[in-house]
ZAGU-309992 format. One line per 8 residues: number of its first residue (from 1); their letters; for each residue x, y, z of N, C-alpha, C, CB. Coordinates in steps of 0.05 Angstrom, whole numbers, plus 32768, in hexadecimal, padded with zeros to 4 digits. Glycine has a CB too. Example, Ala and Ser with C-alpha at 12.3 -4.5 7.8 and 13.67 -1.06 7.14 Angstrom:
BEGIN
1) AS) 8108:7F8E:809C:80F6:7FA6:809C:8108:7FBE:809C:80E2:7FA7:80B5; 8101:7FD3:808E:8111:7FEB:808F:8102:8001:809D:811A:7FF4:8072 .
This chain:
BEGIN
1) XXXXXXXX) 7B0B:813E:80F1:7B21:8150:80F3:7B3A:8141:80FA:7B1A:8165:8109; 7B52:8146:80ED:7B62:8140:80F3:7B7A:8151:80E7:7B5F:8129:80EF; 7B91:8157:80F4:7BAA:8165:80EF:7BC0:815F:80D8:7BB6:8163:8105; 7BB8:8143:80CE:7BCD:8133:80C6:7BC1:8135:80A3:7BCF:8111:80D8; 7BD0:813D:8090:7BBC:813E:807E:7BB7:8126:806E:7BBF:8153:806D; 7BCF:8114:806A:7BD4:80F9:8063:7BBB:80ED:806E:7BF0:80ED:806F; 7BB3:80EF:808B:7BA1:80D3:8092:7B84:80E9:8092:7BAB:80BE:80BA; 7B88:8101:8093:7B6C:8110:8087:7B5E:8105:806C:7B73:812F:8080 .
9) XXXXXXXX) 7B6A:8103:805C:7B65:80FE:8040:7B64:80E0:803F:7B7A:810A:802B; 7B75:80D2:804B:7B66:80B5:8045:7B50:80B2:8053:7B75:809C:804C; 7B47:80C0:8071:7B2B:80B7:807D:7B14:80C0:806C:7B25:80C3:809A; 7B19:80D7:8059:7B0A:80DD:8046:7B00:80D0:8035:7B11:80E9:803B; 7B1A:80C4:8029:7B1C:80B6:800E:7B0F:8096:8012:7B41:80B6:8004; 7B0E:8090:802E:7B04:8074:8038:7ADE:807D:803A:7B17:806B:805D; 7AE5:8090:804D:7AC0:8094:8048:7AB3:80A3:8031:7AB2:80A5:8062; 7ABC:80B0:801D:7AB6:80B0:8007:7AA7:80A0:7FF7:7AC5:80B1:8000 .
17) XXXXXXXX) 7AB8:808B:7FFC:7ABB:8073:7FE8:7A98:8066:7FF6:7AE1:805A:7FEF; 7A9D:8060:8001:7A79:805A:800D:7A66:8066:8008:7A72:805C:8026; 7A64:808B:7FFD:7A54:8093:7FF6:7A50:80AE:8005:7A44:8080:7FF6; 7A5E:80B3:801B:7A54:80C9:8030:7A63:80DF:801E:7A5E:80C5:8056; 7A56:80EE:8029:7A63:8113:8025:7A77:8112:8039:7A4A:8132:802E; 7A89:8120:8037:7AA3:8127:8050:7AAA:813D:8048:7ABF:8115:8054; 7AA4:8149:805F:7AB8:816A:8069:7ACB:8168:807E:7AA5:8184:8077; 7ADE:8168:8074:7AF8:8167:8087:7B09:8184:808E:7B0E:8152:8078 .
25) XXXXXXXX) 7B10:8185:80AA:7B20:818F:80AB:7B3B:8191:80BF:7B15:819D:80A7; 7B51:81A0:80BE:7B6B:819B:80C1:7B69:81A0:80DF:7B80:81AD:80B0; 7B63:81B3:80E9:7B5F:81B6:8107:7B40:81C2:8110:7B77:81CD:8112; 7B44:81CF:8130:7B30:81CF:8140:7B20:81DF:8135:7B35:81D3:8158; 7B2B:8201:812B:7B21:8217:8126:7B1E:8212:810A:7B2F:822D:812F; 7B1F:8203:80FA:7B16:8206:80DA:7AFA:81F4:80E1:7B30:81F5:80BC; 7AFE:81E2:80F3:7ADE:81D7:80F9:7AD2:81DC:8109:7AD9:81C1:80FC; 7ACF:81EE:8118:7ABF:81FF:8125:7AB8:821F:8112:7ACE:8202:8142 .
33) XXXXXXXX) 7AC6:8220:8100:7AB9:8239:80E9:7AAF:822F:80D7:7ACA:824C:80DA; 7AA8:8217:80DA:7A9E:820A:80BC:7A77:8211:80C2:7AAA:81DA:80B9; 7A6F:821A:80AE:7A51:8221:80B5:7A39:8201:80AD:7A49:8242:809D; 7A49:81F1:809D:7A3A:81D7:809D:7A3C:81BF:80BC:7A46:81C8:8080; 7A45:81CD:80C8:7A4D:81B4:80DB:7A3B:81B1:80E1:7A5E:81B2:80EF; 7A24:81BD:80F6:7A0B:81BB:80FE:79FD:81A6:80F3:79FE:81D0:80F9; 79FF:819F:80E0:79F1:8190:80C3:7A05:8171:80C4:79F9:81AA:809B; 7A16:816E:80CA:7A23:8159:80C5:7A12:8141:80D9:7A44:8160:80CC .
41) XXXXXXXX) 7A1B:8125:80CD:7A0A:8111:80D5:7A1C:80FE:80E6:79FC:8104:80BE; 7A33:810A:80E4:7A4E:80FA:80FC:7A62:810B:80F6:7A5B:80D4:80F7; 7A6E:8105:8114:7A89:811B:8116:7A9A:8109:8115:7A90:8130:8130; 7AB8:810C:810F:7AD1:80F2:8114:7AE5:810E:8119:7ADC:80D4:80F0; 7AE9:8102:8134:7AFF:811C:8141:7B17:8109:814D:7AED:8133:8160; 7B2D:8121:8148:7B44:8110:8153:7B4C:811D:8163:7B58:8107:8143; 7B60:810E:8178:7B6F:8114:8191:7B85:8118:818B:7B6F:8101:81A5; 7B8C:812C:818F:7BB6:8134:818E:7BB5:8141:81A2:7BC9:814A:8172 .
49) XXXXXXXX) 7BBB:813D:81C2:7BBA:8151:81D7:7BDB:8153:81D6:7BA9:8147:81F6; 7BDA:8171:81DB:7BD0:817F:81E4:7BC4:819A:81D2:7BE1:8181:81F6; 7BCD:8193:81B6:7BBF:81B0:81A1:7BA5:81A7:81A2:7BC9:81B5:817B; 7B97:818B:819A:7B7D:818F:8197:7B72:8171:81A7:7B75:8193:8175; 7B62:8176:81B4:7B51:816E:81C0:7B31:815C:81BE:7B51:8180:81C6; 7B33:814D:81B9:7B1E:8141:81A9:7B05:8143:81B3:7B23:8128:81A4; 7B04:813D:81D0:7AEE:8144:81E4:7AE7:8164:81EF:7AF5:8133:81FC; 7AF4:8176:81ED:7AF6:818E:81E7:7AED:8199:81D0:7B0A:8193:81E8 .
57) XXXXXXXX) 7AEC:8196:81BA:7AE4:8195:819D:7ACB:8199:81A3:7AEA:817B:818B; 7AC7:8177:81A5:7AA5:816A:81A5:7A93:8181:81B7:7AA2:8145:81B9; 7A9E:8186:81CE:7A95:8192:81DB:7A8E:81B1:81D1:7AA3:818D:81ED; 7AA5:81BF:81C0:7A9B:81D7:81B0:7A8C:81D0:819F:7AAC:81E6:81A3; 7A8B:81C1:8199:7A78:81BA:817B:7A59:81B7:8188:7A84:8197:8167; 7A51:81A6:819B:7A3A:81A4:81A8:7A2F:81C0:81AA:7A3E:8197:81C1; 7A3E:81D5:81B5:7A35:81F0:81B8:7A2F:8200:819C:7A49:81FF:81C8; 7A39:81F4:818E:7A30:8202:8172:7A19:81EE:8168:7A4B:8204:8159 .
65) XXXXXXXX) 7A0A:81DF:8174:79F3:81CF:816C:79FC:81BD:8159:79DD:81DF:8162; 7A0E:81AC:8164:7A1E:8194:814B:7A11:8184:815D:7A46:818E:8144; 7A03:8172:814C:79F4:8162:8161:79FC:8145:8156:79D1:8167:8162; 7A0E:8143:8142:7A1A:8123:8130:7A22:810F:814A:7A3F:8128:8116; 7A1E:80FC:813D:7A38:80E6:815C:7A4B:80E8:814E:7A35:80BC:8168; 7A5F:80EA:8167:7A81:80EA:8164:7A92:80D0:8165:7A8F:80F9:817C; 7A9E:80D5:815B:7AB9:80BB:8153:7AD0:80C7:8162:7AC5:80B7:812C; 7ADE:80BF:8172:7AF8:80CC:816D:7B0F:80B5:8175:7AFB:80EA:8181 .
73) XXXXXXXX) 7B20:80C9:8164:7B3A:80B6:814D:7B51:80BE:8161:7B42:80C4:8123; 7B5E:80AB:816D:7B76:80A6:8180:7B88:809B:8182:7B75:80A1:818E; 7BA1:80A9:8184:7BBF:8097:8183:7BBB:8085:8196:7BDB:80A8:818B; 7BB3:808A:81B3:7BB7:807D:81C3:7BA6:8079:81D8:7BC9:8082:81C8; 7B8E:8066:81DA:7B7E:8064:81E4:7B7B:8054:8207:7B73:805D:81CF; 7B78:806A:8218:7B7C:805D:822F:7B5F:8063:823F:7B98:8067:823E; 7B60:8057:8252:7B42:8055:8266:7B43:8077:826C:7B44:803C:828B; 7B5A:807E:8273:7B42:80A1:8271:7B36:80A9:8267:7B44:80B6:826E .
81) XXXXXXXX) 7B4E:80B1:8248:7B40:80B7:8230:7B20:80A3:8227:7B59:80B2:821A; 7B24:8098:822B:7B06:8083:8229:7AF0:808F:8234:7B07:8066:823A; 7AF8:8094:8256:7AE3:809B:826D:7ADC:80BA:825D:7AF3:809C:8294; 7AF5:80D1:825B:7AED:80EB:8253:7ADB:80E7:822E:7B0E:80FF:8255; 7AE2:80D5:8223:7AD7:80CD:820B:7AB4:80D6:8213:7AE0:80A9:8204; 7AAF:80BC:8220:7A96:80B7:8225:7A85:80C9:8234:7A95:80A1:822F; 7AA6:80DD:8248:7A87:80F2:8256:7A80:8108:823C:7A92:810C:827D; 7A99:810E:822F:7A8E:8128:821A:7A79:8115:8204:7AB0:813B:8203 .
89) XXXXXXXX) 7A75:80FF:81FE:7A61:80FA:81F4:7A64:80EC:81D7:7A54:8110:81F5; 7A83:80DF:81D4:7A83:80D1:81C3:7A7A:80B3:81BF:7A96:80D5:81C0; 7A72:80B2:81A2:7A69:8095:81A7:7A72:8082:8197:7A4F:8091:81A5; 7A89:808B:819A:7AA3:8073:8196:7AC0:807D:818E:7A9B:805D:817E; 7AD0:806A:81A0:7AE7:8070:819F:7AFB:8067:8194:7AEC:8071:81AE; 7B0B:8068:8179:7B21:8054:8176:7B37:805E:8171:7B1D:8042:8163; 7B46:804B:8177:7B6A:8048:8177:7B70:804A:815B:7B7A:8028:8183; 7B7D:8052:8153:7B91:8056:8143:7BAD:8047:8143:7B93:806E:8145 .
97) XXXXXXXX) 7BBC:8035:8133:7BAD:803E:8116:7B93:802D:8112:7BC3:8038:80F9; 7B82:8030:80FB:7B63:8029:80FF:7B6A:8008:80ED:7B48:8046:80EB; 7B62:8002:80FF:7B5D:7FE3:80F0:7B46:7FD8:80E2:7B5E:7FD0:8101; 7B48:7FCB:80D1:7B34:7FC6:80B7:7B1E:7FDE:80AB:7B20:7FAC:80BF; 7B07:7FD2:80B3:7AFB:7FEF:80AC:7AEA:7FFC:80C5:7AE6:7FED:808F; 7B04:7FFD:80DE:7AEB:7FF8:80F4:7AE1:801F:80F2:7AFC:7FE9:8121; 7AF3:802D:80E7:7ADE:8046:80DD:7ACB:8046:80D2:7AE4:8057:80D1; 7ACD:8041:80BB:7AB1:8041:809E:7A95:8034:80BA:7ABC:8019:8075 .
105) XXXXXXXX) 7AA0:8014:80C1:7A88:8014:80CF:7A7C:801A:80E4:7A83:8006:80CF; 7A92:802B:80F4:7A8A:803A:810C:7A7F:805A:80F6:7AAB:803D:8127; 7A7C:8062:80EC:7A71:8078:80D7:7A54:8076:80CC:7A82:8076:80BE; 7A53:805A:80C0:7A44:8052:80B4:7A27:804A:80C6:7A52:8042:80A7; 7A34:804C:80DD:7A25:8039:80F1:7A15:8057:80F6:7A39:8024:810F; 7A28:8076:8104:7A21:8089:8108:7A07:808F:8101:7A30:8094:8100; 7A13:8090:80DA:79FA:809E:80CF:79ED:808D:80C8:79FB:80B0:80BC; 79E1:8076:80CA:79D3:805E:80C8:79D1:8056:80B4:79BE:805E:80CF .
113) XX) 79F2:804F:80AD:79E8:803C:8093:79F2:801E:80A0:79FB:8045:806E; 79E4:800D:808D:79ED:7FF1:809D:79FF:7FDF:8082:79C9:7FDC:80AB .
């Protein structure tokens, strides 16, 4: 999920390209109405506080039985955000902007490809 549609479509267009399926969407409430999420094999959520919430998200999504590991995608990554990262249950965090392909293989790693 992400707000921005420019860097929506390239995170697409990057994990595409590897082979995965991607359902993306623009904000919180188009991905929490989505009826495949349950089913998804990794989440990649982004932080823009104060509209959306990345650890907040995760956290609705758990209650709808999303059981994927989370990624989440951050302007600005500091030891809170880290600490609150890790209690809602992400399992991994990166800064933005993303350097080389540390998504694809933080993704790839998710759904176990090597």
């Amino acid at each position: 999920m992400n707000d921005d549609a420019a860097v929506r479509e390239a995170i697409c267009f990057v994990l595409r390209l590897e082979g995965l399926e991607v359902c993306a969407h623009a904000d919180a409430a188009s991905a929490l109405a989505c009826p495949q999420l349950p089913a998804a094999r990794c989440l990649v959520l982004g932080d823009h506080p104060p509209a959306q919430d990345g650890c907040e998200l995760l956290r609705l999504l758990r209650a709808r039985n999303a059981t994927a590991p989370a990624i989440l995608l951050a302007g600005r990554v500091t030891p809170v955000l880290r600490a609150r990262a890790g209690v809602a249950g992400m399992a991994v965090v990166l800064e933005k902007p993303l350097l080389d392909d540390a998504l694809v293989e933080a993704v790839l790693a998710a759904v176990g490809h090597t």
